[in-house]
N, C-alpha and C positions, 0 to 999 in steps of 0.2 A: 114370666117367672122371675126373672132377674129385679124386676120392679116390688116383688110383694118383700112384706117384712120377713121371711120364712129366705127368702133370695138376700134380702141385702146383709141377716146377720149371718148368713152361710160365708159371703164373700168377706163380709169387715170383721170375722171374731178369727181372733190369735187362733183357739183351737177347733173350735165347731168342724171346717172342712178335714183335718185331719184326725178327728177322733171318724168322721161319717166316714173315710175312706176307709180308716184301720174294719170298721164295724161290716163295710162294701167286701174288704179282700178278706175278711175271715167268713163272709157267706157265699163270697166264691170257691173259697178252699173249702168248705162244707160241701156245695152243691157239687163241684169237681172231683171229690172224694167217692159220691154219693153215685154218680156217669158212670166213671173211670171201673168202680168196681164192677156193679151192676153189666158194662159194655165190657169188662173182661171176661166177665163170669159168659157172657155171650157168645167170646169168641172161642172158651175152653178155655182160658191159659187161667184161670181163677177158682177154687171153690169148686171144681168139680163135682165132689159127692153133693153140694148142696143144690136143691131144683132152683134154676132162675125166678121160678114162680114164687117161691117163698123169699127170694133175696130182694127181689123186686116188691114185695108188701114192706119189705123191715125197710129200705132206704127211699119209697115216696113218699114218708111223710115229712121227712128230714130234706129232703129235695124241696119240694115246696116252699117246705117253713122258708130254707135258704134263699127259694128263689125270690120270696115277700120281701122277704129282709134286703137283697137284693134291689127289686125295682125302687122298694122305700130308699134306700142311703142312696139311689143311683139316682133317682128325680130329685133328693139334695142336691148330689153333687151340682147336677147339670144346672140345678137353680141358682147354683152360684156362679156357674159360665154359662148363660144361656145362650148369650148371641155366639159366642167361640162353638155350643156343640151345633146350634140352628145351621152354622155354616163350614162348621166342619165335615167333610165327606166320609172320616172314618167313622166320626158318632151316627151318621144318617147310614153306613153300611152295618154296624155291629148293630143298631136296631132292626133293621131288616133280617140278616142271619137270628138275632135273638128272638125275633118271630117266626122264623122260618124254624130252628131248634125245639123252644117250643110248642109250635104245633106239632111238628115230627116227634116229639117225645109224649106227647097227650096220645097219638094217635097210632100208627104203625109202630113206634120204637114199643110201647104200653103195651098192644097186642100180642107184638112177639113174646115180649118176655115174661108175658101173666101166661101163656099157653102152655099146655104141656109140648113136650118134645114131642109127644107121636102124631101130634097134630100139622106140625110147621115142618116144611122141608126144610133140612140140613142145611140149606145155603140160604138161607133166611135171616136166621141168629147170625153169625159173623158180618153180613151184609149190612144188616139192622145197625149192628155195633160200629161199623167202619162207617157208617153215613152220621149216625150219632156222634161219635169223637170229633167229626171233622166238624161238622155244624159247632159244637161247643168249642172247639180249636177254634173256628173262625170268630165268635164272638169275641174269644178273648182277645187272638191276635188285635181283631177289630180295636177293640178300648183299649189295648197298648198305644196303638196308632193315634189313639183321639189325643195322645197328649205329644206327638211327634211331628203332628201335622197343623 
């Protein structure tokens, strides 16, 4: 990655790496927005009167887009450090939670929250939501750490 043209003008342009990042942190503050609400409304403390089921149609598609937008400015980034994330342990741990998040959110987190409430036990939804935040917690802490370590 570091080798192709796409890697070397990410590392040698004035702005290139800091316009992908501005572009990387305004699709994580989208995606984060898009959790955050969604795993509140899960836990009760959000949005009460509105059904999870409806709140969860209006913010995957906004999720997604972000998370595109995301893995695109983040394979920049990383092609402009490739050997620093290849041997970094926090970039090789926040890809593994980032797969681990995302499957959890295609899969069980998606179930709970498209169902109606009389179908899902009570302690499903806040369980769902607290395993959710933390999985997306870990990711970020994770990419904080890529640039620490």
């Amino acid at each position: 990655m570091a080798r192709t043209s796409l890697g070397i003008f990410m590392r040698d342009s004035t702005w290139g790496f800091a316009i992908i990042e501005a572009v990387h942190l305004l699709a994580l503050a989208i995606l984060g927005g898009t959790v955050l609400i969604l795993d509140l409304r899960l836990f009760g403390f959000f949005m009460r009167r509105r059904p999870a089921t409806l709140l969860a149609r209006e913010t995957s598609r906004y999720f997604w887009a972000s998370l595109t937008v995301m893995a695109i400015s983040g394979a920049l980034l990383a092609a402009s450090e490739a050997l620093k994330c290849y041997y970094n342990p926090a970039f090789r741990w926040k890809m593994v939670i980032l797969a681990a998040a995302i499957v959890f959110h295609s899969t069980l987190h998606s179930k709970v929250a498209r169902s109606d409430s009389d179908t899902v036990k009570p302690i499903w939804a806040p369980l769902t939501a607290a395993i959710s935040l933390s999985l997306w917690l870990g990711v970020g802490l994770a990419g904080r750490a890529i640039g620490l370590i």
